[in-house]
C-alpha positions as CSV (number, residue, x, y, z in Angstrom):
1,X,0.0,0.0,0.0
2,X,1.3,3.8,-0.9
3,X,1.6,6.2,1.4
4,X,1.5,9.1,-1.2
5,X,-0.2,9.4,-4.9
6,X,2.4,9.0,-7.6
7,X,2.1,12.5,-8.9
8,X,3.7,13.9,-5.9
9,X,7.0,15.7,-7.0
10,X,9.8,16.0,-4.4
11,X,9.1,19.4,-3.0
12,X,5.6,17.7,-2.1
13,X,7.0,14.3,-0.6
14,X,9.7,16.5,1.7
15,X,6.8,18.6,3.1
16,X,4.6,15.6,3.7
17,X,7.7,13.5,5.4
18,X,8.5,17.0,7.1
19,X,5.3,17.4,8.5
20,X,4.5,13.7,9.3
21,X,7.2,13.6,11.6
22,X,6.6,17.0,13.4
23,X,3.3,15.5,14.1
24,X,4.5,12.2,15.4
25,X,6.3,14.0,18.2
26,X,2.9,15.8,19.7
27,X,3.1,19.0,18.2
28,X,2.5,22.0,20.2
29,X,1.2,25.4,18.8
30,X,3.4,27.9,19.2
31,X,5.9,25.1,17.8
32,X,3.3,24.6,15.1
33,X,3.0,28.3,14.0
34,X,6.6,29.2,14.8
35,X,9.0,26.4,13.7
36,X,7.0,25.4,10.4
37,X,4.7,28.1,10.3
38,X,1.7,26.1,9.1
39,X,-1.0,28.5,10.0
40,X,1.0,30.6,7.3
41,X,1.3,28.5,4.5
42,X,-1.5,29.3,2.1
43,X,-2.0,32.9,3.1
44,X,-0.4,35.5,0.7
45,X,3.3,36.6,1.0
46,X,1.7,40.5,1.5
47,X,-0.2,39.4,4.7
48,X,3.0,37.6,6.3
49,X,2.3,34.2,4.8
50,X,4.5,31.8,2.2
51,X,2.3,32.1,-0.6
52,X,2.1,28.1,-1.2
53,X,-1.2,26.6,-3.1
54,X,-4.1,24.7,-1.6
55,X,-2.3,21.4,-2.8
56,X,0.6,21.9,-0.1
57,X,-1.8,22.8,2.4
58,X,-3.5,19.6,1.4
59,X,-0.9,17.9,2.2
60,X,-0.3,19.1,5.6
61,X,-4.1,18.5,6.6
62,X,-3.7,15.0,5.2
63,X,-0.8,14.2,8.0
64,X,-2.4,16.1,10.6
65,X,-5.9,13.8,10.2
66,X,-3.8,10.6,10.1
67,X,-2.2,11.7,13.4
68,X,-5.4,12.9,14.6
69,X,-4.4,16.3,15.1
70,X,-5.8,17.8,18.1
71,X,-4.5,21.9,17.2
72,X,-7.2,24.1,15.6
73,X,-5.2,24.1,12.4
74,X,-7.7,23.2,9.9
75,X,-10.3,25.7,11.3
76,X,-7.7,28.4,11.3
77,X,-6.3,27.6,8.0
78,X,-9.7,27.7,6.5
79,X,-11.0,30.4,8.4
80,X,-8.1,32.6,6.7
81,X,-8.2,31.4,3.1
82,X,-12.3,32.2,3.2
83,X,-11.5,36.0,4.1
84,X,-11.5,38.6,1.0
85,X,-8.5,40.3,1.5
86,X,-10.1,43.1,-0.5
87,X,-11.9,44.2,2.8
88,X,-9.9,46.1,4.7
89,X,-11.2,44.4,8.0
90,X,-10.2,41.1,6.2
91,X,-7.0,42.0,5.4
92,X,-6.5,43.5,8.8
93,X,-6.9,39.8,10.2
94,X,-4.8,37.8,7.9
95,X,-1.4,38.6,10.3
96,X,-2.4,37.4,13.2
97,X,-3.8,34.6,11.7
98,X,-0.8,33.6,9.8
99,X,1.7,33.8,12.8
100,X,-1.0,31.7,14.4
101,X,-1.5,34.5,17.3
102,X,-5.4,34.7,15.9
103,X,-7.2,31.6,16.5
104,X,-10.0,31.2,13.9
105,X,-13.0,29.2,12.2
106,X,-16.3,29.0,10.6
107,X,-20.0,29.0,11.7
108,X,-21.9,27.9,8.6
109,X,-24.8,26.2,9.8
110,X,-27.2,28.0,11.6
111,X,-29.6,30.9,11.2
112,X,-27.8,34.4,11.4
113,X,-29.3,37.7,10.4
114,X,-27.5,40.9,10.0
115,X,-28.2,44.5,10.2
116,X,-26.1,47.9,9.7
117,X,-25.0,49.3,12.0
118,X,-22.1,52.7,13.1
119,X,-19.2,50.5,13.4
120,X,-20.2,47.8,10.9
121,X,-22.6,45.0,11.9
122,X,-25.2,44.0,14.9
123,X,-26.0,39.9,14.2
124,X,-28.1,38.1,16.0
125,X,-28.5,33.7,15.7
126,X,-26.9,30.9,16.4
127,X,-24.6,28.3,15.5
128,X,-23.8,24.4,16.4
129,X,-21.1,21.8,16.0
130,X,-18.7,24.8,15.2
131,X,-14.8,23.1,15.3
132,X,-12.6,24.6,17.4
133,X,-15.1,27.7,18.9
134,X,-14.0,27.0,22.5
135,X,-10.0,28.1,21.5
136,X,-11.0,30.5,18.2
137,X,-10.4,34.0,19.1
138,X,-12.4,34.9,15.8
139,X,-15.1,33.4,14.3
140,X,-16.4,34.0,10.9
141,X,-20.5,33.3,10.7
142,X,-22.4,33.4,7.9
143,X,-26.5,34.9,7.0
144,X,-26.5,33.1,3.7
145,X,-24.9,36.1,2.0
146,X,-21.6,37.1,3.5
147,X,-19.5,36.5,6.3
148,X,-18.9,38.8,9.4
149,X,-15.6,38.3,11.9
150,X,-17.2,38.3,15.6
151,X,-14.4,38.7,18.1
152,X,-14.2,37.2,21.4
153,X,-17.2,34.8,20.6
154,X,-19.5,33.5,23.5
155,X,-19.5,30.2,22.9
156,X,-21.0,27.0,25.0
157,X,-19.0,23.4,25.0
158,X,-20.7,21.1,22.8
159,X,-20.1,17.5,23.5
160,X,-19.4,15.5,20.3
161,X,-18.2,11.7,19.6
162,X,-15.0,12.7,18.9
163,X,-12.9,13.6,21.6
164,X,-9.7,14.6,20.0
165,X,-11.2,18.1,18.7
166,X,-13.6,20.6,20.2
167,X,-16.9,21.7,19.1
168,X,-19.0,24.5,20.3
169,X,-22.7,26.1,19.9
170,X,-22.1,29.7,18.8
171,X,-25.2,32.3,20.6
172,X,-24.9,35.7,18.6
173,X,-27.4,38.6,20.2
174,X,-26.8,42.2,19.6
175,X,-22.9,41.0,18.6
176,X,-21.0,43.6,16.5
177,X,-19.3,41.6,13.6
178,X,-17.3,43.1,10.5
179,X,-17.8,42.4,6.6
180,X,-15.1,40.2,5.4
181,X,-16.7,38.0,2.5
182,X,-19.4,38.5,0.4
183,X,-18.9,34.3,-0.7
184,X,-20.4,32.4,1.6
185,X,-20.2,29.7,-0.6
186,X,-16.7,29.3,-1.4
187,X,-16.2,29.3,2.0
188,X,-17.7,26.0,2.5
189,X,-16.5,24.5,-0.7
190,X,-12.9,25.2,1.3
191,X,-14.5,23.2,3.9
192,X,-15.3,20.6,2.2
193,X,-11.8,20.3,0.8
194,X,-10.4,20.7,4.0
195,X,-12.1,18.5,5.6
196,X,-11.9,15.8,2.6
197,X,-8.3,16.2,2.6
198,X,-7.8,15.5,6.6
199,X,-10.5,12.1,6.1
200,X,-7.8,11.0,3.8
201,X,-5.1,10.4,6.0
202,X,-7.5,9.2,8.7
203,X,-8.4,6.8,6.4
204,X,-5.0,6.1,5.5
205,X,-3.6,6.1,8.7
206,X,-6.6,3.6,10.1
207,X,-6.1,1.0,7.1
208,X,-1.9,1.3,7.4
209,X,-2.4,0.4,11.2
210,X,-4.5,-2.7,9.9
211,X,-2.6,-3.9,7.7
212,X,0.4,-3.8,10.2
213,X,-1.6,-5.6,12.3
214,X,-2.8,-8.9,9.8
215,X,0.6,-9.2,8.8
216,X,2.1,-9.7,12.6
217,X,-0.5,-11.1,14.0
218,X,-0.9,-15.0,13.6
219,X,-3.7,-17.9,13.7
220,X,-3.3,-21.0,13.6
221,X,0.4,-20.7,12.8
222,X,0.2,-18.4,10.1
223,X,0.0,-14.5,9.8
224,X,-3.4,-13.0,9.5
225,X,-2.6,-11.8,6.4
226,X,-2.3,-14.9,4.3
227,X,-6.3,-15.1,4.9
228,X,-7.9,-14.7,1.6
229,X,-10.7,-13.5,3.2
230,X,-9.1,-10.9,4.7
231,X,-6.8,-10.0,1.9
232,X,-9.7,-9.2,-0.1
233,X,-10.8,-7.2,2.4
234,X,-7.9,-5.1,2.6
235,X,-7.7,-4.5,-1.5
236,X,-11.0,-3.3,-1.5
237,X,-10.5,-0.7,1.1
238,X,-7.3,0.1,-0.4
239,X,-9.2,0.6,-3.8
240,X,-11.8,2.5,-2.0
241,X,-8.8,4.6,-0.4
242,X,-7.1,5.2,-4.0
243,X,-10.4,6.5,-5.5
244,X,-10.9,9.1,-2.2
245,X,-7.1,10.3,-3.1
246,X,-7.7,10.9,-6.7
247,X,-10.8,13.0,-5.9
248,X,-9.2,15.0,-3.6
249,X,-6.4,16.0,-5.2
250,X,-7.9,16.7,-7.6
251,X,-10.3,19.2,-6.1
252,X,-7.0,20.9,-4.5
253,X,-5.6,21.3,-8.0
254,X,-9.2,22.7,-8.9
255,X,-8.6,25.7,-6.6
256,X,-9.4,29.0,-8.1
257,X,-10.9,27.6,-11.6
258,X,-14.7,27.1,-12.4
259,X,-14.7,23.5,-11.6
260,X,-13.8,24.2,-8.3
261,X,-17.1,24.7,-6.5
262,X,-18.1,21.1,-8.2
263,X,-14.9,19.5,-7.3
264,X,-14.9,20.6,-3.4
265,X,-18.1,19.1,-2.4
266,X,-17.6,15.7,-4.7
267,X,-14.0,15.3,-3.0
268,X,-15.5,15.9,0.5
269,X,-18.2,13.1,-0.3
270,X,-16.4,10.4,-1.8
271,X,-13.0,11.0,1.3
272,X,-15.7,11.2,4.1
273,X,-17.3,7.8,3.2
274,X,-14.1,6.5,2.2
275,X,-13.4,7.1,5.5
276,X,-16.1,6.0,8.0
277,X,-16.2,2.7,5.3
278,X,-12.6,2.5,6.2
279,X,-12.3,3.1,10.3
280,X,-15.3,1.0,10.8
281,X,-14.4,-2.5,8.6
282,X,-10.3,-1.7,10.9
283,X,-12.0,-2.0,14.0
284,X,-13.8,-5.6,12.8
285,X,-11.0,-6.8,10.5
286,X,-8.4,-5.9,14.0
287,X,-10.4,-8.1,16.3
288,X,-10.8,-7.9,20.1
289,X,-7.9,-5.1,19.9
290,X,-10.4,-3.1,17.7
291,X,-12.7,-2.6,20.4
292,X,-10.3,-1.2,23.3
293,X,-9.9,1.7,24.4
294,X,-6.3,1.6,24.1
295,X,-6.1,1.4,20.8
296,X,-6.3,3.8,18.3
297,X,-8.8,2.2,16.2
298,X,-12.0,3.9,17.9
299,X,-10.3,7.5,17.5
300,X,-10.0,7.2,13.7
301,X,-13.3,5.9,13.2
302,X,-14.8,9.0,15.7
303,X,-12.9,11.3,13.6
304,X,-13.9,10.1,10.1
305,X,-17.7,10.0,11.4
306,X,-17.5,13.5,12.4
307,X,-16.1,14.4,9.1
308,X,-18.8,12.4,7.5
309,X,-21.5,14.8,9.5
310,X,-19.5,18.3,9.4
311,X,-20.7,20.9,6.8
312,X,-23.1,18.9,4.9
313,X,-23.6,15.3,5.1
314,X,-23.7,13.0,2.6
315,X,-27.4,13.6,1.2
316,X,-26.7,17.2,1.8
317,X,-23.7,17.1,-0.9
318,X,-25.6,14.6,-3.3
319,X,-28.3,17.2,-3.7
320,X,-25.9,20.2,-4.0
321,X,-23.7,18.2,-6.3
322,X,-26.9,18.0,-8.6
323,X,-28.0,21.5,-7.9
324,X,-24.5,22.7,-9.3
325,X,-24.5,20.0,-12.0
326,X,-27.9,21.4,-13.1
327,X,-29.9,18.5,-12.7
């Protein structure tokens, strides 16, 4: 089984190995945003980031799901690459977000009204399962037509399944916010890829450990692995797997062309199922280890059904995927 698709070039496979092993020795933040400078990567050279493409950021969210990152770095990340740095209260954010001194992420999914106001904006509404609201220092909602930064969110705890990364429930009421989209949409479709991205190494990292696992561990003399039966299993996970890849990357290639909005939401569909198909047949195909809490097994499938759920599930992106296709 690959680790990485065949099309990476070298610059891509040192910042996946780079990254990969930063994770594997329980990254910290301020390690996270100073040493590699993640939270800069894909935000323009002008605003104090590298200037790198959505594929490297891929990349980098790929390793952080198949170490089950527990750092708000996909809501930050995300949270800056949906801001128009047009708008000067956009643009004003994008430092601090960068050097990773700005925790950030989106509320999507709720109902949100706004009104002018002085300063800017009064909203009122609320938001649920919003990742990372109990650390984000800014939070970017959305009334179906734009998105407003709200500083210093109240937000409550929301307990989830997954344990390795925090939700909240956003309450908005007389809450001064700032114009700093006027997409909405694109938004989620960097979401989508976002989150499609991350499934992938969960998925990847979940099947790897199962695979370790057949071909040490023996039965009746033999190694798991040379089970037919199982081996079958494996390939069609694998194949699954490849198929989740290839739609993703794509859709990171996609980035800023017209088949973009298409690509975001078909990549986040096919990774998140790959996913949860992928976590759940480890846990049976691992045996009685599978269903301990010591084992990682249980974490990867809580992530990847999370995933599944976050900013549209599946039927949600089947009938968006048609609205956008026309049909």
């Amino acid at each position: 089984m690959t680790d990485q698709p065949s099309t990476m070039d070298a610059e891509h496979a040192a910042l996946r190995d780079s990254v990969a092993a930063f994770f594997g020795t329980g990254a910290k933040w301020d390690r996270l945003t100073g040493e590699l400078g993640l939270t800069a990567l894909a935000i323009g050279e002008e605003h104090g980031g590298f200037g790198a493409s959505l594929v490297e950021l891929g990349i980098v969210l790929e390793e952080a799901g198949a170490a089950l990152l527990t750092l708000p770095l996909l809501s930050t990340t995300v949270a800056a690459l949906a801001l128009d740095p047009a708008l000067p209260d956009a643009a004003a954010l994008l430092p601090a977000l960068a050097a990773g001194d700005l925790v950030g992420t989106l509320a999507l999914d709720g109902d949100c009204t706004a009104r002018p106001d002085r300063d800017g904006y009064v909203l009122d509404g609320s938001f649920a399962h919003v990742l990372d609201a109990d650390a984000a220092g800014v939070v970017l909602v959305s009334d179906g037509t734009a998105l407003y930064a709200v500083t210093d969110p109240a937000v409550r705890p929301q307990p989830t399944l997954d344990q390795t990364r925090g939700q909240g429930t956003l309450v908005l009421w007389q809450t001064p916010g700032r114009l700093v989209s006027r997409d909405p949409a694109h938004a989620r479709d960097l979401l989508h890829v976002a989150l499609a991205a991350e499934s992938v190494g969960v998925a990847r990292a979940s099947l790897r450990l199962t695979a370790e696992h057949l071909r040490t561990r023996s039965q009746f003399g033999v190694p798991l692995a040379t089970f037919q039966a199982l081996r079958h299993r494996v390939a069609d996970l694998h194949v699954q797997l490849e198929q989740a890849v290839s739609s993703v990357w794509y859709a990171l290639r996609a980035a800023g062309t017209p088949d973009f909005p298409t690509a975001a939401p078909l990549a986040k569909l096919i990774a998140t199922e790959a996913a949860w198909t992928v976590t759940r047949a480890s846990i049976q195909l691992l045996g009685g280890i599978g269903f301990t809490w010591e084992h990682d097994a249980h974490r990867y499938l809580k992530r990847a059904t999370t995933n599944r759920l976050l900013a549209d599930d599946p039927v949600t992106l089947r009938r968006l995927l048609l609205t956008r296709a026309g049909l």
